[in-house]
N, C-alpha and C positions, 0 to 999 in steps of 0.2 A: 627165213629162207636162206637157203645155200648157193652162193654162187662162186667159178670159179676164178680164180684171179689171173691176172693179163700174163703173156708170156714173158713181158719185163719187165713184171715184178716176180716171176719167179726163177727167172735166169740171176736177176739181181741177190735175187735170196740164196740161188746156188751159189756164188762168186763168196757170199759172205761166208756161205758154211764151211767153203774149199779152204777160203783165207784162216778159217778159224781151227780147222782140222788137225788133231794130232800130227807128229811127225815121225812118228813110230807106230808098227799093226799093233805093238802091247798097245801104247797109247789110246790108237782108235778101236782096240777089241775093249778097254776100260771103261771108254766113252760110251760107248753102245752099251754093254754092261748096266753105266750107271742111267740111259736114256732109253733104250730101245721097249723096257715094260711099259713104261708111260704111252710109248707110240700104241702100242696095242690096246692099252686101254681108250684112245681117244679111238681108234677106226672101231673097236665096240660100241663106240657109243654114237659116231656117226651109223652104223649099221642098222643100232637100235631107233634112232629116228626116222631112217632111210622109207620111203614108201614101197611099197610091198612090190610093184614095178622095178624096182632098182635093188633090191636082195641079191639076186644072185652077182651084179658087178659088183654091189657092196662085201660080199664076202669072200667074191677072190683076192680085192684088195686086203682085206684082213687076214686071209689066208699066207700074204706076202709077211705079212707082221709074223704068224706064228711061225713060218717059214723063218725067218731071221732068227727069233728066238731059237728055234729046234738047233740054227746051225751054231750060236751062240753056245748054248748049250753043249753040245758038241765039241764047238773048238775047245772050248774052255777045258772039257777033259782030256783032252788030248788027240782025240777020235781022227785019225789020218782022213775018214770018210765025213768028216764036217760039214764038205759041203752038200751031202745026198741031198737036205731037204731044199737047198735053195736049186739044187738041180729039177726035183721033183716041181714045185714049182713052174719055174721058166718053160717046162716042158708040159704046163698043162696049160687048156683052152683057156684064156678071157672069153667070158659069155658075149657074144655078137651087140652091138649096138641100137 
């Protein structure tokens, strides 16, 4: 079973991530690079076990993942408009709770 964890263990987790963060966007565009596929393949796979109830919130979060990737993508070639997908995104519904 899936449960989620306390808000301060994941504030404490953000503090760790800030601390460990590139110091340069090459840096942190590398980082993602070399981590952000993985992300996507683990929110596939929580989607895939998700109860059929919970599909559609499961896959706008995943949706955030291929979003990151497309803008990845993107910056990477040089694309002035990199950020379209993560705009596309932020500007679409979360399914209601």
């Amino acid at each position: 079973a899936l449960s989620p964890r306390s808000v301060e263990s994941l504030t404490a987790s953000g503090h760790e991530q800030a601390r460990r963060a590139p110091g340069t966007w090459a840096g942190l565009l590398d980082e993602m690079n070399r981590t952000y596929p993985a992300y996507l393949a683990a929110f596939e796979a929580l989607e895939a076990m998700g109860p059929e109830a919970d599909q559609p919130r499961l896959r706008f979060l995943t949706g955030h993942e291929v979003a990151a990737l497309e803008y990845l993508a993107l910056e990477n070639a040089g694309d002035a408009q990199s950020y379209a997908p993560l705009e596309r995104y932020l500007a679409s519904a979360p399914v209601p709770a």
